[in-house]
Every structure is written in structure tokens, then in C-alpha cells.
KOLGUNU-160734 format. One record per residue (C-alpha): residue in one letter; x, y, z. Coordinates in nm, 4 decimals. Layout:
<pts>
(pt A,(X,Y,Z));
...
</pts>
This chain:
<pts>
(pt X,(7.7591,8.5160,16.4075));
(pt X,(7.5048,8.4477,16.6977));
(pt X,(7.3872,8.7250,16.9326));
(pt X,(7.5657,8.6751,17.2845));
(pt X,(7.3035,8.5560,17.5633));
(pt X,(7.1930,8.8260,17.7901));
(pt X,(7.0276,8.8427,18.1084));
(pt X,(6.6282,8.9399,18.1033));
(pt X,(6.6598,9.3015,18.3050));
(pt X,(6.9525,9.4886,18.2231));
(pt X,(7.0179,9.7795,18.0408));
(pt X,(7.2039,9.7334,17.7080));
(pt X,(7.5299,9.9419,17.6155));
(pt X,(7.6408,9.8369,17.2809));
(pt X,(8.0205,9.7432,17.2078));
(pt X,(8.0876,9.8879,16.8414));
(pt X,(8.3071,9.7779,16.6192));
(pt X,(8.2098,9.6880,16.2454));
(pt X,(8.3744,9.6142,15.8953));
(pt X,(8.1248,9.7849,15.6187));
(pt X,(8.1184,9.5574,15.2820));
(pt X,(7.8636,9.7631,14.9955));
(pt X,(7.8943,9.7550,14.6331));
(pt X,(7.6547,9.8633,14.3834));
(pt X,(7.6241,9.6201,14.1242));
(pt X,(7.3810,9.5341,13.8078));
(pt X,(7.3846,9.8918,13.6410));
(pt X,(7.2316,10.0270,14.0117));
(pt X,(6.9940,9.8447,14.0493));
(pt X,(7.0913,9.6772,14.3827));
(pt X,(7.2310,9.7943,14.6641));
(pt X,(7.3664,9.5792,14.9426));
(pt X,(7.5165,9.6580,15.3082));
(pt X,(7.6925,9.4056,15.5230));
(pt X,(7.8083,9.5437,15.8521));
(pt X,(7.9460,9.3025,16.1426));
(pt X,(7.9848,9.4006,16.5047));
(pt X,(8.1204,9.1540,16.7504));
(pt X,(8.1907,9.2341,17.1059));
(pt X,(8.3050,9.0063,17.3546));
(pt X,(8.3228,8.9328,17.7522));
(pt X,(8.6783,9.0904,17.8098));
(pt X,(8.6467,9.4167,17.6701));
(pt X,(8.8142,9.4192,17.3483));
(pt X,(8.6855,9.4699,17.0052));
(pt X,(8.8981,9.2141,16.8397));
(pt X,(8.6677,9.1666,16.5227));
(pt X,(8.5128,8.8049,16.4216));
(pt X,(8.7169,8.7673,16.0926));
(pt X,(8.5072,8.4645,15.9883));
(pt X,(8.1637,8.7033,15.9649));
(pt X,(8.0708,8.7801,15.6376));
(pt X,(8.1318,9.1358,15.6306));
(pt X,(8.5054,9.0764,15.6565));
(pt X,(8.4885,8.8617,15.3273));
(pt X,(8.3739,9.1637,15.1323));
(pt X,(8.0382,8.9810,15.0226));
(pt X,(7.7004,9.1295,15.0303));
(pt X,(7.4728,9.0418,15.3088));
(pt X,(7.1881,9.2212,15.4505));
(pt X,(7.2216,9.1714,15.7822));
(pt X,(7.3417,9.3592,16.0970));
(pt X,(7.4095,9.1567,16.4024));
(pt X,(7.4343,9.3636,16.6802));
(pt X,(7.6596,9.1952,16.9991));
(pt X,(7.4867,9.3328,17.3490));
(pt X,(7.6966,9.3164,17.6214));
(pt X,(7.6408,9.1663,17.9921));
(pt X,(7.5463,9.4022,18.2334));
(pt X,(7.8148,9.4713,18.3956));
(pt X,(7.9912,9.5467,18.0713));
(pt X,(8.0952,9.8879,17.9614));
(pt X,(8.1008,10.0602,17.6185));
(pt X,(8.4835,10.1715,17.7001));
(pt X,(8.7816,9.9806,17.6091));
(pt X,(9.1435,9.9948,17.8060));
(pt X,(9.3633,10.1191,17.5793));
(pt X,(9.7729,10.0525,17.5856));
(pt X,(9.8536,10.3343,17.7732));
(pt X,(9.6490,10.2563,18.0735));
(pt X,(9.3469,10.4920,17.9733));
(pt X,(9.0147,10.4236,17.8911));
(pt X,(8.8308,10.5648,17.5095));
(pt X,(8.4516,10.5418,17.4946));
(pt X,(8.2905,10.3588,17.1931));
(pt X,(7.9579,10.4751,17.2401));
(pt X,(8.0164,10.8157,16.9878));
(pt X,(7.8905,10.7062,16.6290));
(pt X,(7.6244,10.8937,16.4332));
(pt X,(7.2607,10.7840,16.5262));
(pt X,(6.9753,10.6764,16.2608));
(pt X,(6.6453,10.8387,16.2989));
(pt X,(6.4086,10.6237,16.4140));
(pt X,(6.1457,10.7544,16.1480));
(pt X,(6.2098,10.5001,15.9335));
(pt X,(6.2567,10.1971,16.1374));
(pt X,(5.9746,9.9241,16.1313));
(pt X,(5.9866,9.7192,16.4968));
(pt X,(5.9289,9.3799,16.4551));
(pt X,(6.0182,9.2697,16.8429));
(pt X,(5.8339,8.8902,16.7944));
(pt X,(5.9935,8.6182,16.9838));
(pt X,(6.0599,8.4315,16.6223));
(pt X,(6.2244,8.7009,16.4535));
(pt X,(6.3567,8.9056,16.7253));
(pt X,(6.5258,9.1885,16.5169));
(pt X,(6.4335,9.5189,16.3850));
(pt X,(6.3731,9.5525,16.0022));
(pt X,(6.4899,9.8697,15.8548));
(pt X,(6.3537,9.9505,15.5568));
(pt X,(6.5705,10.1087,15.2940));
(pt X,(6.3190,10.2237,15.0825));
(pt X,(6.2578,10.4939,15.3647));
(pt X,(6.6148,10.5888,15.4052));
(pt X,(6.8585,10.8471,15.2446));
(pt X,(7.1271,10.6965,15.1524));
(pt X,(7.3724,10.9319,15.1619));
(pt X,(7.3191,11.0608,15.5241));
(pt X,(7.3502,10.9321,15.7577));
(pt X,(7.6549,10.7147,15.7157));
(pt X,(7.4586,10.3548,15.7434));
(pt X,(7.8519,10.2262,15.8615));
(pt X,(7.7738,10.3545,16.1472));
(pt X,(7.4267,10.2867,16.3793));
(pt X,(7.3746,10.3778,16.7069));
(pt X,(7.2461,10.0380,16.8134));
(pt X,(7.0538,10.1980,17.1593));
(pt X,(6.8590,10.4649,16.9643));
(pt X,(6.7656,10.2155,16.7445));
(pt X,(6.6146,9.9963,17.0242));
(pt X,(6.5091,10.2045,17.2270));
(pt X,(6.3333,10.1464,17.5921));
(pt X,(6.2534,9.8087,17.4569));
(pt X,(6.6236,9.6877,17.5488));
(pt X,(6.5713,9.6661,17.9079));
(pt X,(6.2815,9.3919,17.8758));
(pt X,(6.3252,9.0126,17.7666));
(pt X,(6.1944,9.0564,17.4963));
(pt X,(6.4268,9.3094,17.3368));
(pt X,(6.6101,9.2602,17.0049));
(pt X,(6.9597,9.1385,16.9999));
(pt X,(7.0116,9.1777,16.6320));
(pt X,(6.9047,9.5095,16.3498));
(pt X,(6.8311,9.3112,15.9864));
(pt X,(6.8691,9.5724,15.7114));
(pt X,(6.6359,9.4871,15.3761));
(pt X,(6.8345,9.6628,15.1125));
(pt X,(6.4894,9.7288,14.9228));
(pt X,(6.5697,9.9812,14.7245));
(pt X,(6.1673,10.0698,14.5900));
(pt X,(6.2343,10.4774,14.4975));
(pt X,(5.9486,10.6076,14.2564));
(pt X,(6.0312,10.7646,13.9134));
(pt X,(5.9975,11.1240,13.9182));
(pt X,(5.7731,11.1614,13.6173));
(pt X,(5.5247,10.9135,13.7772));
(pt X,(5.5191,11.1335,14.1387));
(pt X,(5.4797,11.4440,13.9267));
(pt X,(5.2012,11.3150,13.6783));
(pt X,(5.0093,11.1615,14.0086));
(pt X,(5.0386,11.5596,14.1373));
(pt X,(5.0127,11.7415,13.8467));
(pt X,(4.7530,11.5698,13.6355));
(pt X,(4.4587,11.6793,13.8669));
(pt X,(4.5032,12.0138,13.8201));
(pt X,(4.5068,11.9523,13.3790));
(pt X,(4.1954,12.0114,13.1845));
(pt X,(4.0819,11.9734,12.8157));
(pt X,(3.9344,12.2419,12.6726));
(pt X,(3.6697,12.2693,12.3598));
(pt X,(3.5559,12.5491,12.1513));
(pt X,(3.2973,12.5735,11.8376));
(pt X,(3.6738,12.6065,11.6737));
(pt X,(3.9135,12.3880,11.8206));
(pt X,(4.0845,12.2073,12.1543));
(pt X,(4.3696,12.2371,12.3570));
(pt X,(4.4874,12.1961,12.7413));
(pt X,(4.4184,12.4108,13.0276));
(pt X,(4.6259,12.4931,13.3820));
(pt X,(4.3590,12.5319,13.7206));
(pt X,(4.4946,12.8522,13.8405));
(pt X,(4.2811,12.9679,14.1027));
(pt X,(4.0430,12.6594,14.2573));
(pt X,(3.8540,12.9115,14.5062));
(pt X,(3.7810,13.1294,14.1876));
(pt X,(3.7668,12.8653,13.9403));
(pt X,(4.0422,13.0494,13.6706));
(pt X,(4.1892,12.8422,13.4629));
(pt X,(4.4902,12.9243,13.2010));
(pt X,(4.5830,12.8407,12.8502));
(pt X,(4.6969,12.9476,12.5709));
(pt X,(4.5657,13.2744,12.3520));
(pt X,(4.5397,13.0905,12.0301));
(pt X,(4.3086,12.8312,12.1692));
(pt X,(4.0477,13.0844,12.2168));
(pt X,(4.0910,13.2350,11.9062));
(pt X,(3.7779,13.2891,11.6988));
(pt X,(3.8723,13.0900,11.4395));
(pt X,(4.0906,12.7957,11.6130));
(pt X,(4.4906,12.7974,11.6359));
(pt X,(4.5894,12.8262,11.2979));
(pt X,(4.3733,13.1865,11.3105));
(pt X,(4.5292,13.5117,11.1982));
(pt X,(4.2296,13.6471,11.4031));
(pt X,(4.3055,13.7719,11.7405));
(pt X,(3.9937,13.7961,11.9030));
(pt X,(3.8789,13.5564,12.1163));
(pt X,(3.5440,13.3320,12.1130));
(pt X,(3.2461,13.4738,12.2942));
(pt X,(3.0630,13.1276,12.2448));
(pt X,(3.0448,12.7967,12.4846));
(pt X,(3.3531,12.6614,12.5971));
(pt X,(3.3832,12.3361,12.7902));
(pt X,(3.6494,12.2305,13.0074));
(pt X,(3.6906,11.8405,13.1243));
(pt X,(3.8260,11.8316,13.4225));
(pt X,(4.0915,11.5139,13.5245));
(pt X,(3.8190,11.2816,13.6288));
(pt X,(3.6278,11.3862,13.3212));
(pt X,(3.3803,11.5885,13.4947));
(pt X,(3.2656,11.8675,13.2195));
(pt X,(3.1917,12.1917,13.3193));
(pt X,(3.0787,12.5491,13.0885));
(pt X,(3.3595,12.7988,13.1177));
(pt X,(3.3390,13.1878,13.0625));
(pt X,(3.6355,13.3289,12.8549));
(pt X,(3.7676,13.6356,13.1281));
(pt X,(4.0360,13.7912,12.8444));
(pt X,(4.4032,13.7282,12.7667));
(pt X,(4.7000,13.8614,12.5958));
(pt X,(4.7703,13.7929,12.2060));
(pt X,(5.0954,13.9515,12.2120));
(pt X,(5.2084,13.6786,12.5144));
(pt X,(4.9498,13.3996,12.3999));
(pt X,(4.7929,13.3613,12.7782));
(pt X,(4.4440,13.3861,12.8105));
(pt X,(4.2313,13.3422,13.1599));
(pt X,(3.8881,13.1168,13.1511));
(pt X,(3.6660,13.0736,13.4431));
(pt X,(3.4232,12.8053,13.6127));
(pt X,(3.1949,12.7633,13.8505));
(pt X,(3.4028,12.6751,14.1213));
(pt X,(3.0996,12.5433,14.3011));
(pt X,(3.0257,12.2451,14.0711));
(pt X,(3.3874,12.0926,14.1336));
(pt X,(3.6572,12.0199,14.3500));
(pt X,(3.8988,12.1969,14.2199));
(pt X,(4.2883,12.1516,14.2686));
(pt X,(4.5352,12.4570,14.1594));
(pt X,(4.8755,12.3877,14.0404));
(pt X,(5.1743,12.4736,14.2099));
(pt X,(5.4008,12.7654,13.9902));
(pt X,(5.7639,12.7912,14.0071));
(pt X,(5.9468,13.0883,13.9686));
(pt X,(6.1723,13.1781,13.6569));
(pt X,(6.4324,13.2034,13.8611));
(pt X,(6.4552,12.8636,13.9642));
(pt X,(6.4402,12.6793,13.5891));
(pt X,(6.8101,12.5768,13.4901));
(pt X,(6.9338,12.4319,13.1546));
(pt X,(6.9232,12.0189,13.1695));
(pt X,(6.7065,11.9858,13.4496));
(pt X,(6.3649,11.7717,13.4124));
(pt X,(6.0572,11.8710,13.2077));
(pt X,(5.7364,11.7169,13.1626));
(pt X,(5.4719,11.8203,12.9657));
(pt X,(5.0939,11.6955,12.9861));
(pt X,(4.7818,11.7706,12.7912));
(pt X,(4.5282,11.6730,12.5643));
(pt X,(4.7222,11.5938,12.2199));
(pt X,(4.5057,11.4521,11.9532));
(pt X,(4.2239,11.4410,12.2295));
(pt X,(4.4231,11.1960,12.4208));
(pt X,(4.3576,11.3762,12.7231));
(pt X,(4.5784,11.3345,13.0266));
(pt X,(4.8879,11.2846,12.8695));
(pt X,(5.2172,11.2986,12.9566));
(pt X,(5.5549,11.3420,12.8541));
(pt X,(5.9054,11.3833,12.9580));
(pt X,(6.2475,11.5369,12.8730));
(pt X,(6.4819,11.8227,12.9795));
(pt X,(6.5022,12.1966,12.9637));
(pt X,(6.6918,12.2179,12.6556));
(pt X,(6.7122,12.6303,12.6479));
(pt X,(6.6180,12.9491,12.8069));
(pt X,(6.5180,13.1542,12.4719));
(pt X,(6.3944,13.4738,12.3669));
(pt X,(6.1655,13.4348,12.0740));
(pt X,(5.8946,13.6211,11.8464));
(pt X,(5.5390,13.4629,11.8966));
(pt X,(5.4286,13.3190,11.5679));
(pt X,(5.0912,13.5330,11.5395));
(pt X,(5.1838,13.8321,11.7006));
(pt X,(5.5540,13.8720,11.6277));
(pt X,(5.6133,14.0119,11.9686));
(pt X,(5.9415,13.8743,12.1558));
(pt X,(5.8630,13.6632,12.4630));
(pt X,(6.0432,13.4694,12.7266));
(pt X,(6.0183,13.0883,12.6355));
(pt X,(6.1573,12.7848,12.7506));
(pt X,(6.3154,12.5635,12.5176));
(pt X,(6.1842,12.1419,12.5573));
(pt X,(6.2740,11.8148,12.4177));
(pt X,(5.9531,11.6769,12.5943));
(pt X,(5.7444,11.5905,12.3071));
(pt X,(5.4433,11.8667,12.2514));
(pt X,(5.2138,11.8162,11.9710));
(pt X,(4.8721,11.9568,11.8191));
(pt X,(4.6673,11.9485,12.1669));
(pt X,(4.9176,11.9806,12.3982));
(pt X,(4.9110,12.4072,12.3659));
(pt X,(4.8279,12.5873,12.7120));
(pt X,(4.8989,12.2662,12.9197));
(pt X,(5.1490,12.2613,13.1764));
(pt X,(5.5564,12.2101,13.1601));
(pt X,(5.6650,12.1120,13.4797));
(pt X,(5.9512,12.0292,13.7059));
(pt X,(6.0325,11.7430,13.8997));
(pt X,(5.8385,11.8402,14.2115));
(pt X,(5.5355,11.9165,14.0197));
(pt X,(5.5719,12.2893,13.9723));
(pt X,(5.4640,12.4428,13.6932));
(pt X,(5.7631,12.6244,13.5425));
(pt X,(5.5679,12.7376,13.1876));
(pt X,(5.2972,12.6873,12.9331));
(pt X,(5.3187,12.4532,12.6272));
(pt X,(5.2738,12.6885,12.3561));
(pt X,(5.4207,12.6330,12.0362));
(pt X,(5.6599,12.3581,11.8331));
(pt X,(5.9075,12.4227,11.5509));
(pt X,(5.8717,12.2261,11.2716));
(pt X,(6.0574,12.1417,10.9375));
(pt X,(5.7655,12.2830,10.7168));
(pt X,(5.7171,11.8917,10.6005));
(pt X,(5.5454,11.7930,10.9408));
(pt X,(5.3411,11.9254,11.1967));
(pt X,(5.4241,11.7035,11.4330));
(pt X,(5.6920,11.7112,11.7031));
(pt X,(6.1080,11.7123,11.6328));
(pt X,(6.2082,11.7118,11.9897));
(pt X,(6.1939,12.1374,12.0045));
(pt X,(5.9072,12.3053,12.1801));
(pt X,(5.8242,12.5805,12.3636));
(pt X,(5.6761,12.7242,12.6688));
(pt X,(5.5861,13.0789,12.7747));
(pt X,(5.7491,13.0825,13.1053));
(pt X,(5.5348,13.0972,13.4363));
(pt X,(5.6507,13.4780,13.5333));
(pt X,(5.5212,13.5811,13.2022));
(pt X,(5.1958,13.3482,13.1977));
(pt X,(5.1303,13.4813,13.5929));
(pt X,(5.2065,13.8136,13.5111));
(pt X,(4.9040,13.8372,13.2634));
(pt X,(4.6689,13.6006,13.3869));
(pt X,(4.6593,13.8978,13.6787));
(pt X,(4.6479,14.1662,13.4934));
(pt X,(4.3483,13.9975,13.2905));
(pt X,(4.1725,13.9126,13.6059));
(pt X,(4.1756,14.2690,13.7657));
(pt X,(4.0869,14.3891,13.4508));
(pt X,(4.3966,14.5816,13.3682));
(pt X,(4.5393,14.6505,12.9898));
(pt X,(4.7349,14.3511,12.8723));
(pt X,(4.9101,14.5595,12.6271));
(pt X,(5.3050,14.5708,12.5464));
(pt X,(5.5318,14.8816,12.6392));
(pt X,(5.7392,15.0165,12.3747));
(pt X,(6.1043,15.1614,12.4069));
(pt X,(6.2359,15.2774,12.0776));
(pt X,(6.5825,15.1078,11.9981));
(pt X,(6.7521,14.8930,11.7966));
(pt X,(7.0692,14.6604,11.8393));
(pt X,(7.2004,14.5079,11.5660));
(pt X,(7.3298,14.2832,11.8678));
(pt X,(7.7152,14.3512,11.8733));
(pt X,(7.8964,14.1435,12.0930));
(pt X,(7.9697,14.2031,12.4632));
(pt X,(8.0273,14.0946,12.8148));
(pt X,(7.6944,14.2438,12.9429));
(pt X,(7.3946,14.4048,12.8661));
(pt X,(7.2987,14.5468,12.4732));
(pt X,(7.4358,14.7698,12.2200));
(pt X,(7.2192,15.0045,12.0820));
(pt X,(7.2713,15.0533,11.7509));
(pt X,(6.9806,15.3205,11.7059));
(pt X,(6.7832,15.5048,11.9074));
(pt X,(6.4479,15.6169,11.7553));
(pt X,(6.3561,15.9973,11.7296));
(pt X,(6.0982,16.1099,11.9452));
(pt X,(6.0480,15.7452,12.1505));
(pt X,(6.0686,15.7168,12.5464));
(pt X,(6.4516,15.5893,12.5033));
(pt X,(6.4697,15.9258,12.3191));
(pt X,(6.3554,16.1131,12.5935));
(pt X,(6.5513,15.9426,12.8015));
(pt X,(6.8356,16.0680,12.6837));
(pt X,(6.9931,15.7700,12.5641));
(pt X,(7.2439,15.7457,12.2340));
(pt X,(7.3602,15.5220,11.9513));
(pt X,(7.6568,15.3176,12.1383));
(pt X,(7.4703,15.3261,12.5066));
(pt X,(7.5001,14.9891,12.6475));
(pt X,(7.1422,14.9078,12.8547));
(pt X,(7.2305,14.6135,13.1414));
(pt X,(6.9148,14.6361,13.3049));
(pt X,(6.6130,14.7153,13.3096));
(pt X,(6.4217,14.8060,13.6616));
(pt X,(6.7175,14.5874,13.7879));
(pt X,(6.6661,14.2461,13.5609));
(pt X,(6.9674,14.2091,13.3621));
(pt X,(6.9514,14.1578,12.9975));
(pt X,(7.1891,13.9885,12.7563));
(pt X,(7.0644,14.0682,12.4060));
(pt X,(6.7979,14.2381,12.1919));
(pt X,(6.5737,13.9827,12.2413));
(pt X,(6.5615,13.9979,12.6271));
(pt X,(6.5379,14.3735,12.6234));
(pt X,(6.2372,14.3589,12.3903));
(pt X,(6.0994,14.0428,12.5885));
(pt X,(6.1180,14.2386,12.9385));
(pt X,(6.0088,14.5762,12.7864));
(pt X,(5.7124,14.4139,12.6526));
(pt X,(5.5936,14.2837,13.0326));
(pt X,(5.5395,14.6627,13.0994));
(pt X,(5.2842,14.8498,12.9886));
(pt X,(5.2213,15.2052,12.8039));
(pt X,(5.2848,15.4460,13.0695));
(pt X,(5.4906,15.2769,13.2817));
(pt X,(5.8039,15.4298,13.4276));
(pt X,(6.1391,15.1977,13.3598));
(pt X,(6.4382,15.2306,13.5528));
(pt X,(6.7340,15.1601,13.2652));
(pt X,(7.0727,15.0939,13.4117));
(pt X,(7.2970,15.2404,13.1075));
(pt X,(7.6922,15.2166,13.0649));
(pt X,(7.8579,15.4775,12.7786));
(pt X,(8.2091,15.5388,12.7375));
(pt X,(8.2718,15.3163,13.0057));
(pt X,(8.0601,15.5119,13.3357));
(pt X,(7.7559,15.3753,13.4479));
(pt X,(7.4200,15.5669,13.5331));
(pt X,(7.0660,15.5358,13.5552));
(pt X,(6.8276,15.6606,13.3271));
(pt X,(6.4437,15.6878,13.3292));
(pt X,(6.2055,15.5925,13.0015));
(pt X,(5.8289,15.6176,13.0167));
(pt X,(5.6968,15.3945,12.8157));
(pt X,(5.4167,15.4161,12.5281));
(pt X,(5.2254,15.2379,12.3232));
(pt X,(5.3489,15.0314,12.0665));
(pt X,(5.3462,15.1417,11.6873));
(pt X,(5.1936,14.9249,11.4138));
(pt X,(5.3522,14.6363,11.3100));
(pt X,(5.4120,14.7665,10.9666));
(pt X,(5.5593,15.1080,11.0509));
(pt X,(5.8676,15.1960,10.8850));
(pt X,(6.2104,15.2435,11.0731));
(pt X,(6.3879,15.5468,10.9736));
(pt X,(6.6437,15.5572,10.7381));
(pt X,(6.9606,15.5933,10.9623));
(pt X,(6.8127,15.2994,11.1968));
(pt X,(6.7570,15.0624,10.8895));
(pt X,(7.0149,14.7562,10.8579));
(pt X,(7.2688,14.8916,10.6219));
</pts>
């Protein structure tokens, strides 16, 4: 179909009427439009039947019919009246390229630019699309759409984001991966157990006092000072001389926002092959001891392969946010390699102390004094036990109390009780939301300090 002749100065009022032909074909990996708009000199919209569009076949190009000038976009209809055309949804002209030569005369719209899904490409107003340019000569007559369909992969836009803001790290002892935190300060985050005096494998706690060196994205190396960091939650703070670097902090999401199945990557340093990366889904939101401290901490659950290297690097979401650190993998015993399950201390939890390390407040855990054997229900946890003489104690809570919160965050088992208890410290003050024998109250615990590993339950709190 040929564009209708026009007159050099006139203004241009568009007669719409199209047939839309798409498909998707080839597993997705094409996507064609074919729209066809004829108008005519008598002011109907009878449609050109022998255009492409109305043959159902893919084409990629819009011809758009101006009318004369003393054409309107109105049509009579039977009953004498008059409907205007000129009502359809209008493209932003953001993402239209003007090519307005006298060879091509058309505007190319770019696909690649476009979303798809709003607004309805079936329908274009033609005038917004042209513009002021329609009342000169050399204004389009036609709109060619190039269905180029050029979308980048998610895991390559986040790696381009997130990679700058990775570092390797190397002590006396060991490697692993690092998060830039702060970029005015020059904090930096990993994991606990890649400090450790000693290296990873270390039943040692305490963490190096000797050089560390960090390698920053573009392999710039720069001496670090270990700051401090929290065994119990395996997050420790490092700092550099934010002068000798640019810098470039990662972005943190909250917990809130990380759902089962979405996206995860994970980049590091994994057998010193620094800077790479990863990719698979969150495959759980878990509650789960940490292997050298036994303390119960808020993880998230990845396919995304982690390996040796990989620990205190970042686990991301698709927009580049980091969502937790890469701490630990389970294995079969046989192999210390990955099976597709690892785990990240989520970015609350790794925020949470890298503060409290850097204002130089006490990283340690709260303690509550219960026990649930974890009996089944709708909400909350069943205590089984509550420990003479422990805050919960003095709170006044009993054997059969149901806790569902805890300074208003919800909990759903033992483990998430112990794994948000622990985020306090001794002598905090705990709001406890408590349900018994069916009425709800609140209840107030102040926290202490937590007992040695190896003490002893009581007798009537033991399993039976």
C-alpha cells in the first residue's frame, strides 16, 4: 500500500483504521507486528483487504494514510451523525528515532526501546508520532516498525553493576570475597571466618591482627585494617583508605523484599578466580545454626553455585541489590565442592552488625530462655519449657505460651525465635506478643547474656 499524495502545507489529521497481525514464533525469539491503515478521499474507512496485515503474515511495517486537507478525522455514520476517529492511545515519543530523509521518508521505531505490553502497539497515534514536522514537505507519510527485539540478560546488567563494588581479599591464612559497604569510609564486608586467625576451616574465633589486602575490581590492591565483626553471625567489617580509590558501594535490599524463586546471583573470588559470577534462584528462606558458632541465623537458601572463595561475596537480585552474603555450602561429606545448596546471611542481619561493629557497639547475642520442641501450629511457637530464672522467666511466661512476635516481627518456629532473639543484645528490652489459652497479651523480657555452649538444660526441659 502506497502513502496517498498530499499537498506541501497542510496540517495532517490521520484517518485510523488498522487490522493488527503478531505472532510470536521460534521459541520467542521473534516478534513481529503488521498493522495496516488505509484511509481514503470519501470518508470511509473501508479497509485495503489486499495489505498484508489482513493476510495474517508478519510484516514490519506501518503505513500510515494522511488525508487531504480538507479531510476530517470523523466519519458519517448510518444514522446521520458524525463519530471521531482521532481517540486511540498515543506512543511516547521517547523512544522514537526520526529519520525524516527524502529517501526513506518514515520514522523508525525501535523496539528494543519499547515495552511491549503497554502501550497497546495496535493502536498509534500517528500525529504525536510526527509531530510539528507534518505540516512541512518534508514530513513522513509512513511509521516503519523494526521488530528488534535486543533486551539484555539480567545476570549480564547485574554483573556489569555489581561487580565493581566485589573485592578479593588475602590474609597470612587464607582468601575469600568482600562487599564495598561504605565508599566515603572505605568499609568493606565479608564474612567472619575469613578473618579468622587461622583461615576458614579455624575453630579459632579471633580474628587476624596482621596485613590484609583487598583487590579491588580493576585489580587495584590496597592494605585493609580489620574494624571487628560478629562470630556468632559470621560478618566482619574491614576498612581502606578511601583516598587511594574510587570506590563504588553496593546497593542492599531489604529482607523484606527477597521471595522464594526469584533470581540470585552470586559473585566472588572462588579458587582465586576473582570476579566471578554465578546464577540461580532463591531456593529457601531458612533458619539455620552457623557451623562454628552453633548460633541460629537468618539465611537464604541458593542453587547459584558457591564454592571455596566465594564466602563474604555478594548474593544479589536482579536489579543488582545485594539481598545477602555468601557464607557457607552443604556438602555430602565426600566433596567440598558445590551440590546446588548454599547459603547466605541475609542483608538485615549482615547490616545490622556491620553497624554495630562500626560504632563500636557489642556484637553479642541476646538470650531468652525457652525451648520448643516445635509442635505444630497456625502461628507463632510452642514453648515447651521455659527456663528457671531466664528473662522469659521473668517475664512471666509458661510451658504451653505460644510467642507470635517478637517487638512486632512474627515468628514461625524455634528457629526464627532464636534467629531474631539473637539480633538483640544483653540488656535489651523485647516486646513478646504471647497467646495462652487462647487470649492474647504482651509481655516484656530483658534480655541477658548468653550461657556457655556446653551448659546443661535442666532436667524437666530435657527431650524426654
Amino acid at each position: 500500500m502506497r502513502p496517498a499524495p498530499r499537498p506541501k502545507q497542510r496540517a495532517v489529521s490521520p484517518v485510523v483504521q488498522l487490522i493488527c497481525a503478531g505472532f510470536i514464533a521460534l521459541a520467542g525469539l521473534f516478534f513481529g507486528i503488521g498493522l495496516g491503515i488505509s484511509g481514503n478521499n470519501n470518508n470511509s474507512n473501508n479497509v485495503n483487504n489486499n495489505n498484508a496485515a489482513s493476510e495474517l503474515q508478519p510484516v514490519t511495517t506501518v503505513y500510515i494514510q494522511t488525508t487531504d486537507d480538507n479531510n476530517d478525522s470523523s466519519s458519517d455514520n448510518d444514522d446521520g451523525s458524525t463519530s471521531n476517529n482521532d481517540t486511540t492511545p498515543t506512543l511516547s515519543t521517547d523512544a522514537i528515532a526520526a529519520d525524516t530523509s527524502d529517501a526513506a521518508d518514515t520514522i523508525a521505531i525501535d523496539l528494543s526501546t519499547l515495552d511491549l505490553s503497554s502501550p497497546d502497539l495496535s493502536s498509534l497515534d500517528i500525529s504525536s508520532l510526527i509531530g510539528d514536522n507534518s505540516t512541512t514537505a518534508d514530513s513522513p507519510d509512513t511509521v516503519t516498525i523494526a521488530p528488534v527485539i535486543t533486551t539484555q540478560e539480567p545476570v549480564i546488567a547485574v554483573a556489569q553493576k555489581v561487580l565493581p563494588s566485589v573485592v578479593a581479599i588475602e590474609t597470612s591464612y587464607g582468601s575469600g570475597t568482600g562487599i564495598i559497604w561504605d565508599a566515603v569510609e572505605g568499609y568493606i564486608l565479608t564474612n567472619h571466618h575469613v578473618l579468622q586467625v587461622g583461615g576458614t576451616s579455624s575453630v579459632n574465633s579471633d580474628l587476624v591482627d596482621g596485613p590484609v589486602t583487598v583487590s579491588l575490581n580493576d585489580r587495584t590492591e590496597l592494605s585493609a585494617n580489620v574494624i571487628g565483626g560478629s562470630a556468632s553471625h559470621d560478618v566482619a567489617v574491614i576498612q581502606v583508605d578511601p583516598s587511594e580509590a574510587a570506590l563504588i558501594a553496593a546497593d542492599f535490599a531489604p529482607d523484606s523484599s527477597v521471595q522464594i524463586g526469584q533470581l540470585a546471583v552470586a559473585m566472588g573470588d572462588p579458587f582465586g578466580l576473582f570476579g566471578s559470577v554465578t546464577a540461580g534462584v532463591v531456593s529457601g528462606l531458612r533458619t539455620r545454626s552457623n557451623p562454628t558458632s552453633d548460633i541460629t541465623v537468618k539465611l537464604i537458601q541458593t542453587d547459584a553455585a558457591i564454592n571455596l572463595g566465594n564466602s563474604g561475596g555478594p548474593l544479589t537480585n536482579a536489579d543488582g541489590q545485594v539481598i545477602g552474603m555468601n557464607s557457607w555450602i552443604m556438602t555430602d561429606g565426600l566433596s567440598q565442592g558445590n551440590l546446588g545448596v548454599g547459603f547466605a546471611v541475609r542483608s538485615d542481619t549482615v547490616q545490622l552488625v556491620a553497624n554495630r561493629v562500626v560504632s563500636g557497639e557489642s556484637v553479642a547475642s541476646g538470650y531468652l530462655g525457652v525451648v520448643s520442641r516445635d509442635i505444630l501450629v497456625e502461628d507463632g511457637v510452642v514453648l515447651s519449657c521455659v527456663l528457671p530464672d531466664s528473662p522469659a522467666d521473668a517475664a512471666g511466661l509458661e510451658n504451653g505460651d505460644i510467642i507470635l512476635a517478637v517487638n512486632g516481627l512474627t515468628v514461625t518456629d524455634i528457629g526464627d525465635l532464636s534467629a531474631t532473639i539473637k539480633l538483640f543484645r544483653p540488656g535489651d528490652e523485647v516486646e513478646l506478643l504471647i497467646e495462652r489459652n487462647g487470649q492474647t497479651f504482651l509481655g516484656t523480657a530483658f534480655l541477658t547474656t548468653l550461657p556457655p555452649a556446653d551448659t546443661e538444660l535442666p532436667e524437666e526441659c530435657r527431650e524426654p
